[in-house]
N, C-alpha and C positions, 0 to 999 in steps of 0.2 A: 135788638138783634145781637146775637153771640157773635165777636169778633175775634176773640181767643180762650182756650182753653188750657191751663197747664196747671199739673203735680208735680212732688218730689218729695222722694225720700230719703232722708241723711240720719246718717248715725253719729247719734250723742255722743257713743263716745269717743267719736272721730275729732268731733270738734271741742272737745274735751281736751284729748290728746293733743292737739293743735295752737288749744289756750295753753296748756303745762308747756310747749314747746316754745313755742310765741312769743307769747302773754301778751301785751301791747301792739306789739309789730301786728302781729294777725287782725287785731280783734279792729284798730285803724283804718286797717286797707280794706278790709270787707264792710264793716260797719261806721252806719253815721254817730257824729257825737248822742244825738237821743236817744239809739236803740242799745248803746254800750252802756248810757248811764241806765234805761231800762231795767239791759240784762243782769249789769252789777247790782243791784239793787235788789234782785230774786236769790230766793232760798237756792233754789235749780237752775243756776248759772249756765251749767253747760248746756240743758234744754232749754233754757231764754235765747242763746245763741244762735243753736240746731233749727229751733222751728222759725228765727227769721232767716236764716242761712237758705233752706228750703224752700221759703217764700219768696226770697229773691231768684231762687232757679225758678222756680214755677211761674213767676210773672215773664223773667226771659223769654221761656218758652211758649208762653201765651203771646207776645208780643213778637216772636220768630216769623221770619218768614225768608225767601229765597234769596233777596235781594240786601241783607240786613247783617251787619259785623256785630260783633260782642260788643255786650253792653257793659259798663264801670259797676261796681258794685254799689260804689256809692250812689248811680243813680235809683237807685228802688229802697225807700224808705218802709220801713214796718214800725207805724205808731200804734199808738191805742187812743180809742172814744175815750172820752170821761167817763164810759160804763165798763171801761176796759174790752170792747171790741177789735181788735187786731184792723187794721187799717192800711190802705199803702198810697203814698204820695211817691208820684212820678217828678226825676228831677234828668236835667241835662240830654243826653242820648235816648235814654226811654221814653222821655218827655217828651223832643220831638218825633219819635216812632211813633207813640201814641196817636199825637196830634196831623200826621201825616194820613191817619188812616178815617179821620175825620171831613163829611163834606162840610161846608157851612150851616154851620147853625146847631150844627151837631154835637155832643157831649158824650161824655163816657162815666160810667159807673166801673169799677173793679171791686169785685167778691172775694174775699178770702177767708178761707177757714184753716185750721191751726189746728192742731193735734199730736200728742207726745206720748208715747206706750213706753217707758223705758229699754228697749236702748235706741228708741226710731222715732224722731219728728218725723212730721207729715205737713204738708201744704195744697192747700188746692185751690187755685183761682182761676176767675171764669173775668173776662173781661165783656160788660154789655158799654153799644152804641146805642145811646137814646137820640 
């Protein structure tokens, strides 16, 4: 069963502009230690940034509902498989939203797809209750 559905789209060179402004301070507060070394690590820094940045709105809003406050940044992880598939590990706040929406016995899967057109990541996750 579909339990959330959420996109976004952020512009690269917003978060660009943010890293030159920032530099550290920013990239901290938004992001976990893995997805900085990640994004440091890529030729296209500020689109490594952009499309987990993205990913973390989209999963927010997948996870949104009436009754539900803002969520930390640092809770919604974006790693990669070994095959390099974009992946997202739920921590803290999200983690129990998540898990709040679960009967027993139940589990969840999160779909995310990743996409960068210069100057616009893109994110799109679908949250399934198996």
């Amino acid at each position: 069963m579909i339990a959330g559905i959420g996109t976004d789209i952020c512009d690269i060179r917003r978060i660009e502009a943010l890293l030159e402004k920032f530099g550290d301070r920013f990239a901290q507060k938004v992001f976990t230690q893995n997805e900085r070394e990640r994004a440091n690590a890529q030729s296209a820094r500020g689109s490594s940034y952009a499309k987990r940045f993205a990913a973390k709105e989209a999963v927010a809003k997948a996870l949104a509902d009436a009754n539900t406050g803002a969520l930390s940044w640092q809770d919604v992880e974006i790693t990669n498989s070994p095959s390099g598939k974009p992946e997202i590990i739920l921590h803290g706040k999200a983690l129990n939203r998540m898990q709040s929406r679960l009967d027993t016995g139940q589990t969840y899967k999160i779909h995310l797809s990743l996409t960068d057109d210069y100057p616009y990541a893109q994110a799109f996750v679908i949250i399934e209750i198996l």
